[in-house]
ZAMARGU-4260 file (C-alpha; in steps of 0.2 Angstrom, whole numbers, plus 5000, padded with zeros to 4 digits):
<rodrens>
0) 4824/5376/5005 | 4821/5360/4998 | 4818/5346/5011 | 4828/5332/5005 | 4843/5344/5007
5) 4838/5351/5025 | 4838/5331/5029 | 4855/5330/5024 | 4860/5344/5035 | 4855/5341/5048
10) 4859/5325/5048 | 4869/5318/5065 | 4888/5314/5059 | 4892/5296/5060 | 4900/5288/5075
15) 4916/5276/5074 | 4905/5260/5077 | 4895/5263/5063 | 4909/5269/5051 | 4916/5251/5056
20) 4902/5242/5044 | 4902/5224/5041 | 4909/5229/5024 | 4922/5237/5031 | 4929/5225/5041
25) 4928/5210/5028 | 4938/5221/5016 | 4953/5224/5030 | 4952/5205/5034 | 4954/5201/5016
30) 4969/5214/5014 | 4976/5205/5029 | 4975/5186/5020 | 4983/5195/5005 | 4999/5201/5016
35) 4999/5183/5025 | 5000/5174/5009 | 5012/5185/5001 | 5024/5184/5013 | 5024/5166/5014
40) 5029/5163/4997 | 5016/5157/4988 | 5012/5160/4971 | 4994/5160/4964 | 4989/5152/4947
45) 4974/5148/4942 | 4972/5133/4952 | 4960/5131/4969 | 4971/5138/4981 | 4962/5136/4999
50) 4968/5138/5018 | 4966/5120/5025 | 4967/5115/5042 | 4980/5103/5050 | 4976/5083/5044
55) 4969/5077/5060 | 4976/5066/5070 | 4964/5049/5072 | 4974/5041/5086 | 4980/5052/5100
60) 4991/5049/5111 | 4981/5040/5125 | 4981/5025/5115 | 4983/5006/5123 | 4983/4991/5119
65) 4967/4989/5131 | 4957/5002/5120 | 4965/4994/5102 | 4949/4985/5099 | 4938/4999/5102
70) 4949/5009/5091 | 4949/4998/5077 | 4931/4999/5073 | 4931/5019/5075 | 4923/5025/5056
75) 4920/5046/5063 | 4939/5057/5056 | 4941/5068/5067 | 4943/5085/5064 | 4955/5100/5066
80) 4972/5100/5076 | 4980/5086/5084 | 4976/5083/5105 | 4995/5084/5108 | 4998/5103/5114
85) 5015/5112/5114 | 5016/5106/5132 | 5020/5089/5127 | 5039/5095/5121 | 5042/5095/5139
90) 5037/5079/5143 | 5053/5068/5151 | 5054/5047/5146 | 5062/5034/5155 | 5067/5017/5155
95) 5055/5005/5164 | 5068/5003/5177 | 5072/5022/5180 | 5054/5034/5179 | 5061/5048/5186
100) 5059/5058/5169 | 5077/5063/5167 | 5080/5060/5145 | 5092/5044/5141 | 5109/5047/5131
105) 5111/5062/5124 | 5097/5072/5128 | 5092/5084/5140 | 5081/5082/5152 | 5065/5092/5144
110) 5067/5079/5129 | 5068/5062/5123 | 5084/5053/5124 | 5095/5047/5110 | 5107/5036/5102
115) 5126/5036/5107 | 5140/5043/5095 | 5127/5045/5080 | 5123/5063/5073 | 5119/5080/5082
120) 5109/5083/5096 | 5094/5099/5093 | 5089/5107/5107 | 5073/5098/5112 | 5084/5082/5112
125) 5080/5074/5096 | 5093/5066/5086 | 5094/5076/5071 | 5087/5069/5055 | 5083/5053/5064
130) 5065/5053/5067 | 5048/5040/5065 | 5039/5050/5049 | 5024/5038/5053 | 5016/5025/5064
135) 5001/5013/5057 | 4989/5003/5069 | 4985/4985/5062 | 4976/4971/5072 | 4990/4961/5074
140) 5008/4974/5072 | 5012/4993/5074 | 5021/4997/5056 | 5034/5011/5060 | 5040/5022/5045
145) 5056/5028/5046 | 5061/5043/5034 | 5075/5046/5022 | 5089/5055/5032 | 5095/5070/5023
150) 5112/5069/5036 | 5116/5051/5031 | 5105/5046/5017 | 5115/5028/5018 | 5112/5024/5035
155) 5112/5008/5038 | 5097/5000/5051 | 5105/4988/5064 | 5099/4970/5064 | 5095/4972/5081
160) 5079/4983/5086 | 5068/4986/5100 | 5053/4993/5103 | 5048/5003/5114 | 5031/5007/5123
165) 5029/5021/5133 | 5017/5023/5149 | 5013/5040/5157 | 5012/5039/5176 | 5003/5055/5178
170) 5004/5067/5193 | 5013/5084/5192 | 5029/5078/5184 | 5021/5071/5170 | 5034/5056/5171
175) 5031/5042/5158 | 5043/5025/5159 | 5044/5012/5143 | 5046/4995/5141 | 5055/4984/5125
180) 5050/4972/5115 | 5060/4965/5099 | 5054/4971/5083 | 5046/4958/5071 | 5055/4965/5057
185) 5062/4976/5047 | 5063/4981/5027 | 5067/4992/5015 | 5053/5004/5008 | 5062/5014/4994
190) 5065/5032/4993 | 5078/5027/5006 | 5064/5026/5020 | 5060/5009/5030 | 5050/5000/5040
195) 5050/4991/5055 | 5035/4981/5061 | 5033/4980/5081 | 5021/4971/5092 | 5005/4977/5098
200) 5007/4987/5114 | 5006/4977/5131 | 4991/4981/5142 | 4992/5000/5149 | 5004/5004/5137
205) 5002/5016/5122 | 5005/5012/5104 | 5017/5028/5102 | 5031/5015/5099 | 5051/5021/5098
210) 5065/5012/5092 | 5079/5008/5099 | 5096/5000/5090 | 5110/4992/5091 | 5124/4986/5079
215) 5135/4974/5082 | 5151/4983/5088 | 5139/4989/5103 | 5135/5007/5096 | 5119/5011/5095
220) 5103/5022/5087 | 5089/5029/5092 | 5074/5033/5084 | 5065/5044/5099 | 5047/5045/5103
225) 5040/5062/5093 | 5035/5076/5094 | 5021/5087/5085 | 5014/5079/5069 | 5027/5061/5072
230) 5018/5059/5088 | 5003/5052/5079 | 4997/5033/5077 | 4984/5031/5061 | 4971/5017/5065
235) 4971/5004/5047 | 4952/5007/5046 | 4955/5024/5039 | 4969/5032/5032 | 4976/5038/5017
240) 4991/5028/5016 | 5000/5028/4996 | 5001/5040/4983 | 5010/5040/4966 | 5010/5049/4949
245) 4999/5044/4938 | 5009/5052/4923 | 5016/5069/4923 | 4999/5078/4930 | 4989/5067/4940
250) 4988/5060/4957 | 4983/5043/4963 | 4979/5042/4981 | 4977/5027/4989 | 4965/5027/5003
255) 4957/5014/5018 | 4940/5017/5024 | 4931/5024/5010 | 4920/5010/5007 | 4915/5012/4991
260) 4908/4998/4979 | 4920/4984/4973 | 4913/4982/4958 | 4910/4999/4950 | 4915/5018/4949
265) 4910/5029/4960 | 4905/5050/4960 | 4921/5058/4961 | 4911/5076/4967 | 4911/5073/4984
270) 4930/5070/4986 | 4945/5083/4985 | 4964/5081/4984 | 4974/5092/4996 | 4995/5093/4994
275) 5005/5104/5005 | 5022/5106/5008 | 5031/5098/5024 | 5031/5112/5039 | 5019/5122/5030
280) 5004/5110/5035 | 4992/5126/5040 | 4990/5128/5021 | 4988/5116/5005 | 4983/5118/4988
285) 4967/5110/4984 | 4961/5101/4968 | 4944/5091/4965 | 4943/5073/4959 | 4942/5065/4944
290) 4937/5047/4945 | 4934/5036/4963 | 4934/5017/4960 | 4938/5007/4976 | 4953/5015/4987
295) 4959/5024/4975 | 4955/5043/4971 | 4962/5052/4958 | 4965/5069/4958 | 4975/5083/4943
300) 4991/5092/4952 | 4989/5110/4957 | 4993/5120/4943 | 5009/5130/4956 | 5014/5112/4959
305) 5015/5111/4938 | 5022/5128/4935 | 5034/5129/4947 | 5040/5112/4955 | 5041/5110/4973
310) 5060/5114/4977 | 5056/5098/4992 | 5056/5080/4987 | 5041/5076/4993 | 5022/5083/4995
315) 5009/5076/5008 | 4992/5072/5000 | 4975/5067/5008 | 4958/5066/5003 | 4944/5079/5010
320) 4927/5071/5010 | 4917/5088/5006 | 4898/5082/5005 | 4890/5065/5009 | 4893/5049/5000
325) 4878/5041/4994 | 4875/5025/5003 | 4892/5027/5016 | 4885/5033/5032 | 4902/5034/5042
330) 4906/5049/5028 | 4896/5062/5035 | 4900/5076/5022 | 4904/5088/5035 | 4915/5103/5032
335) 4933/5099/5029 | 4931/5082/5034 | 4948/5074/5030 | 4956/5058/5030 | 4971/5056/5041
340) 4987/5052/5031 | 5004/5047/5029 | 5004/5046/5011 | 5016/5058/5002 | 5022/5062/4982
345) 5039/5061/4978 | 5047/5072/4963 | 5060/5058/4959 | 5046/5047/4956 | 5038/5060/4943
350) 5057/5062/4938 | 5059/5043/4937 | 5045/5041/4925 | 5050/5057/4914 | 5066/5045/4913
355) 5057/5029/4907 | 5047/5039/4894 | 5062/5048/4888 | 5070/5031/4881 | 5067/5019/4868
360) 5052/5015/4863 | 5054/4997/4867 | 5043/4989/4878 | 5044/4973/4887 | 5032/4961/4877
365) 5025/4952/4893 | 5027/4956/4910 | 5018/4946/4925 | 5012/4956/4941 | 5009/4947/4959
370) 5004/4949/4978 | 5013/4937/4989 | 5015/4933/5006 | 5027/4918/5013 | 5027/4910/4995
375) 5046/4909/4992 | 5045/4890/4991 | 5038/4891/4976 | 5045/4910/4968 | 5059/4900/4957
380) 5047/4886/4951 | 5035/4899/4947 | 5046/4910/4938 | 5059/4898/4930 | 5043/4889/4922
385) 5035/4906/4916 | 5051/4914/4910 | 5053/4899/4899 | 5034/4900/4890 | 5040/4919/4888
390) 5036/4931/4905 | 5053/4944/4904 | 5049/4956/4918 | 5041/4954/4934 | 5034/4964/4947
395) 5033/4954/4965 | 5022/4965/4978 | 5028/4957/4995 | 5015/4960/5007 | 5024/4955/5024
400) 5035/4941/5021 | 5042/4933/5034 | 5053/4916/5024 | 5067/4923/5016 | 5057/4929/5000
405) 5068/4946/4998 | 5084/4933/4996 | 5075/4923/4982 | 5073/4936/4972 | 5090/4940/4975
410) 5097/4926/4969 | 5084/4924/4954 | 5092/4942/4946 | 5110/4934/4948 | 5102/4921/4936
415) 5098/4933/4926 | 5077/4933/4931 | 5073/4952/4929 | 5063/4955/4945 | 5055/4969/4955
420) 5053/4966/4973 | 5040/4980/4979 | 5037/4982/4999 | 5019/4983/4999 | 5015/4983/5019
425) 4995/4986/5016 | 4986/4971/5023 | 4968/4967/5015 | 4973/4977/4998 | 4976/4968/4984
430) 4966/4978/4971 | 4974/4991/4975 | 4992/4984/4974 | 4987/4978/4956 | 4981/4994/4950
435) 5000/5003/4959 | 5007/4988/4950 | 4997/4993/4933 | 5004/5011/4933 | 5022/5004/4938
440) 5021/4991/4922 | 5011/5003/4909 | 5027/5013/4902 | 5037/4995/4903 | 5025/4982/4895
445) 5015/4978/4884 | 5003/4966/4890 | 5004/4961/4909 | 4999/4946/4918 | 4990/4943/4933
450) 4991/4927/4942 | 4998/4920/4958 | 5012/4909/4964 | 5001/4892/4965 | 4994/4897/4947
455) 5005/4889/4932 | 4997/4891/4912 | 4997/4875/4906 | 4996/4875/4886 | 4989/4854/4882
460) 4987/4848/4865 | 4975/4855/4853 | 4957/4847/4852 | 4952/4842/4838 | 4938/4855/4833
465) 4953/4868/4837 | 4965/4878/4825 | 4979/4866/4825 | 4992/4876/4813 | 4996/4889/4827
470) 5006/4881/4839 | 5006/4886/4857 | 5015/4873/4867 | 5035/4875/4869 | 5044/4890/4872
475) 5037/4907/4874 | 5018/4902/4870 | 5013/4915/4882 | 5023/4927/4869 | 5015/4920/4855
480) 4998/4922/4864 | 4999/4942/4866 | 5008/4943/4850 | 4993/4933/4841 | 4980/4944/4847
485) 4991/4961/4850 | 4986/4961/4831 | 4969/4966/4833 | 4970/4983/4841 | 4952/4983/4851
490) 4959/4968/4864 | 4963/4973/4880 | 4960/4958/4892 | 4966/4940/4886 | 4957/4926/4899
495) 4959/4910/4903 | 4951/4896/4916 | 4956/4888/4929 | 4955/4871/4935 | 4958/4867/4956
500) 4969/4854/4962 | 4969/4846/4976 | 4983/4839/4989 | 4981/4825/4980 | 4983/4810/4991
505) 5000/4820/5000 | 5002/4823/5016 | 5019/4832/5014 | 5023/4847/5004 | 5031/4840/4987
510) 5050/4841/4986 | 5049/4838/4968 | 5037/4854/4966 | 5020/4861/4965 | 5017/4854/4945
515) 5025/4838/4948 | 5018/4835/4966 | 5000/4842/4964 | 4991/4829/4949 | 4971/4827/4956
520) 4960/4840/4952 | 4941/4845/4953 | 4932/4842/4937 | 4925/4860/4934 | 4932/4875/4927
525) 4935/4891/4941 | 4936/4908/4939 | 4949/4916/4925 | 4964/4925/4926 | 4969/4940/4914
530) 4983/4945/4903 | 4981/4966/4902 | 4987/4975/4888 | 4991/4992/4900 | 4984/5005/4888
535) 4967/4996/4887 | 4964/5001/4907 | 4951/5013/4912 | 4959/5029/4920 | 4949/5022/4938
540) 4961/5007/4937 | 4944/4997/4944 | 4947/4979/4946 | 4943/4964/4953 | 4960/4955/4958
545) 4963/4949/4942 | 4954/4959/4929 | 4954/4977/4924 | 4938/4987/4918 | 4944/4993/4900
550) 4940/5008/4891 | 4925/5007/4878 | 4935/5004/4864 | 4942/4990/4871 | 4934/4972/4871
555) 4941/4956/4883 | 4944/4937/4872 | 4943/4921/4879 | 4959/4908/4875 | 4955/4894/4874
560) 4968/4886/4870 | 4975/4886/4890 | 4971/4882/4905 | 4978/4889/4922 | 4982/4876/4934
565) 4981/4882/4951 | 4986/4872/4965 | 4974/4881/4977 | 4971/4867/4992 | 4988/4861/4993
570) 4995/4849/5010 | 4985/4855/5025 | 5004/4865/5030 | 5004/4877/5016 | 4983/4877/5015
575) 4981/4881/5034 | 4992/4900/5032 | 4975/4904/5024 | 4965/4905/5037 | 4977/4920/5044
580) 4970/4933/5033 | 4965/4934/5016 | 4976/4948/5004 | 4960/4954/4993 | 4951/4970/5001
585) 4933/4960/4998 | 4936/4946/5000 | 4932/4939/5019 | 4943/4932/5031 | 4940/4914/5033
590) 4940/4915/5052 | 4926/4926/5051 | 4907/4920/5050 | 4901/4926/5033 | 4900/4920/5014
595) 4904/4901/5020 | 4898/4894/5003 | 4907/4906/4993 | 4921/4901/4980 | 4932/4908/4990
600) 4931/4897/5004 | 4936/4879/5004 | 4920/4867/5002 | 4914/4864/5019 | 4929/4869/5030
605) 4920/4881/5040 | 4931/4896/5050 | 4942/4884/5063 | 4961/4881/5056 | 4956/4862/5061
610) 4965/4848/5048 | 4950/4836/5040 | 4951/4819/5045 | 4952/4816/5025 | 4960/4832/5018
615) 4973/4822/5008 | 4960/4815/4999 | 4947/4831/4997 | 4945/4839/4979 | 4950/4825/4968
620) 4938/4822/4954 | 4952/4819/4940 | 4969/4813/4939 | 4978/4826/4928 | 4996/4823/4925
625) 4998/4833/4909 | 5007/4848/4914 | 5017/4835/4926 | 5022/4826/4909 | 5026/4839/4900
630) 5037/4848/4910 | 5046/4833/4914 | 5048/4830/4894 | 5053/4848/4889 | 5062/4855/4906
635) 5073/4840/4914 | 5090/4838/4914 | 5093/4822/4902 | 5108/4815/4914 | 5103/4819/4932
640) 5083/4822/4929 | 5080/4838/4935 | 5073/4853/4932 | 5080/4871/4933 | 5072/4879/4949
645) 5077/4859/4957 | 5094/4860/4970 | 5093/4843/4975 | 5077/4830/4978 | 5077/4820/4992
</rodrens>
């Protein structure tokens, strides 16, 4: 007999362990993922389709205002679930005057309490429908987000709101008592969601903030402390905090922490998109980056998320860090290393633009796009003087207002002035306001402006060496501008200088207004500001405040035919809200000790708020009254002397 086949013979049977081969088990375990997968409703395509874990949580909820600063600085995401276990649905609250854990209102005691007279109680004790959807950590403010409510989508938010800190007491009865503080403020955030701004937490006390509300009949709301995901507090220093559509099939995220260079693109490879669905957070479709530029990290939709729309209106997104960034130490390029986020897509947005494509061709000639923050003094002057050389729609991106700017604007549209007001909460993010506002304005305009509320064109009489048979000064020279050079198809950026003025001998802020009260200026020319033509932008939407990279086909001009007066160093008043922070991501703070010869400090001020002996009389090299004459010629009332945006001068 042959001895191969004796061998296999008498060969011993195999035992169980060894039927039960690597190879075996791998193929059970990947039958099992197929059963999981199917039965949870999702449908394959030929995107990345991946089992993510949890976004992490970066702030648990052992946060106090005693450990805020040590938080602040914290760079490391922290990976995987959140520290809040199931346990803590148990947990009672009290008032500060009562810790004996029992639930206030109508819950029961194993939850938290809420509101009188306003919705259904679940059985954990939460209000139904009113929850916090998110909670921001800032240096100076808790941000609260408040989410639509399905229940009563036009709930009204009480004038009145507190805030409200908890503390845990510890021991066996995990008991926690709170303490109120009045909120700072409260606005509107679209998609029917809000947001309330809330003091820092006192000392001992956590920055899991609550609401509580009142109306003026006595009834009152409640917006309880969380519970699972809504129990979280995001540090500023890194989160992923917007997202928006980018036409029909791409994502923009905006995120905080990155770090990437200011003044060029970055490789998209190391960073992926990731969107799932709301209580369905252990799993998310997955697709890779296209461009990284800033805070911004663009991504294409999932394919499912194409094919078959998302029946929710809204889809979380983050950003996964999936290998190391060149130069940005803090981004290890661990596995799965995600970025904590609140950002999420809406389909009405995608819906919304579909709309705007869908009509008429016609496009606004020249919009105007700005970043603001306690300028309302000077919103009708600004916009009366620009609407008359030609501006017809703006976009105004509030970024915490606290003097009455929302009721300016309000009263600017009964007048007819067609503008935009646009919550943008996110301190230290201009560029990246511009570039949200750049994809607002794209399918609406076609040029937009940059420029700021102190900044007014100024259109003086031809020099002599200059073309004098086109004529800019009067009404709608800004609309002659674009139309001039809208003729020649490969300009995308129109800029033009600045000149600096000063305060000008006053001590006072002018009543008559910034271009009649404001007439000494420094002698040199400063840096430009741009008029955009929208589909000249590269797909990054890199800039640097106020000027977009273009596409190569696409050259910038400069007009020289303008000048931009910018009323930079006004009356130490206004001046001094400068040193409180500074609205461009890369720009530094003027308290702080760095750059303190750059441009964008004020000569030899230093980082103190501290009034010069001789500030009335700093940055004035020449007397230049000819905007001042001008708009007095063209723009006052021949009987009473005064100019639109004018009520009354003293």
């Amino acid at each position: 007999m042959d001895v191969r086949k004796r061998k296999r013979i008498l060969k011993t049977p195999l035992t169980l362990t060894q039927n039960l081969s690597t190879r075996y088990i791998m193929l059970c375990f990947c039958c099992f993922l197929f059963i999981v997968f199917v039965t949870r409703g999702f449908h394959f395509g030929s995107g990345t389709f991946r089992p993510a874990p949890i976004v992490p949580k970066l702030v648990s909820s052992s946060i106090s205002s005693n450990s805020v600063q040590d938080l602040s600085t914290q760079r490391k995401v922290e990976i995987g679930k959140s520290s809040h276990s199931k346990s803590n649905k148990s947990e009672g609250y009290s008032d500060s005057k009562n810790s004996s854990g029992e639930g206030d209102g109508n819950g029961d005691g194993d939850g938290v309490g809420v509101g009188v007279g306003v919705g259904d109680v679940d059985g954990d004790g939460l209000l139904m429908g009113l929850r916090i959807e998110s909670r921001v950590l800032f240096n100076d403010h808790v941000l609260v987000i408040l989410p639509a409510n399905s229940n009563s989508p036009h709930l009204h938010i009480p004038k009145k709101i507190d805030c409200v800190y908890p503390r845990k007491l510890g021991g066996a009865g995990k008991k926690v008592e709170t303490v109120k503080q009045p909120m700072l403020s409260v606005d509107d955030y679209g998609d029917g969601r809000w947001l309330v701004r809330c003091p820092v937490p006192p000392v001992k006390y956590l920055a899991e903030v609550g609401l509580k509300g009142e109306w003026e009949n006595g009834e009152g709301i409640e917006w309880a402390v969380g519970k699972g995901e809504n129990q979280s507090v995001q540090l500023w220093d890194m989160v992923a905090y917007e997202a928006v559509f980018d036409g029909e099939d791409i994502a923009v995220v905006y995120v905080k922490g990155l770090q990437l260079k200011s003044d060029r693109e970055s490789d998209p490879t190391p960073f992926r998109c990731q969107f799932w669905k709301e209580g369905e957070e252990d799993y998310a479709l997955t697709t890779k980056a296209i461009t990284a530029a800033q805070e911004v990290i663009r991504c294409p939709l999932p394919p499912e998320m194409k094919v078959k729309p998302w029946k929710d209106e809204q889809v979380r997104v983050t950003v996964e860090v999936t290998s190391k960034v060149p130069g940005r130490s803090h981004l290890t390029g661990m596995r799965h290393q995600l970025v904590p986020s609140i950002a999420k897509l809406y389909q009405s947005n995608n819906k919304k633009n579909e709309k705007e494509k869908g009509r008429s061709k016609h496009k606004y000639k020249l919009c105007a796009c700005t970043m603001v923050w306690n300028q309302a003094a000077f919103m009708r002057e600004w916009v009366m003087y620009h609407a008359w050389l030609g501006v017809e729609r703006w976009f105004v991106y509030d970024n915490n207002s606290e003097d009455g700017l929302k009721e300016v604007i309000d009263e600017l549209n009964v007048e007819n002035y067609n503008l935009t007001r646009h919550t943008w909460p996110w301190i230290k993010s201009q560029e990246a306001g511009f570039s949200h506002c750049m994809l607002r304005a794209r399918d609406q305009c076609q040029w937009v402006a940059f420029f700021d509320v102190d900044e007014f064109f100024n259109f003086p009489p031809p020099k002599p060496r200059q073309n004098s048979t086109i004529v800019y000064r009067g009404p709608n020279a800004l609309q002659t501008v674009v139309r001039n050079y809208g003729r020649q198809p490969t300009v995308g950026e129109i800029r033009t200088d600045c000149h600096n003025f000063g305060p000008s001998g006053l001590k006072k802020s002018p009543a008559e207004g910034l271009m009649l009260g404001y007439t000494c200026r420094l002698k040199g020319l400063e840096r430009h500001k741009s008029i955009i033509r929208p589909d000249a932008v590269d797909d990054s939407l890199l800039n640097q405040v106020h000027h977009f990279k273009l596409k190569k086909e696409f050259r910038k001009v400069n007009f020289h035919r303008a000048v931009i007066n910018h009323y930079k160093y006004q009356v130490w008043d206004n001046f001094k809200q400068k040193f409180y922070r500074r609205v461009s991501t890369y720009v530094v703070d003027w308290q702080e000790n760095q750059n303190e010869n750059s441009r964008d400090r004020a000569p030899g001020l230093g980082t103190e708020a501290i009034e010069p002996p001789n500030w009335p009389q700093r940055f004035c090299e020449v007397w230049d009254t000819r905007l001042r004459d001008f708009v007095l010629t063209n723009l006052a009332d021949r009987n009473t002397g005064l100019l639109p945006w004018q009520r009354s001068v003293k």
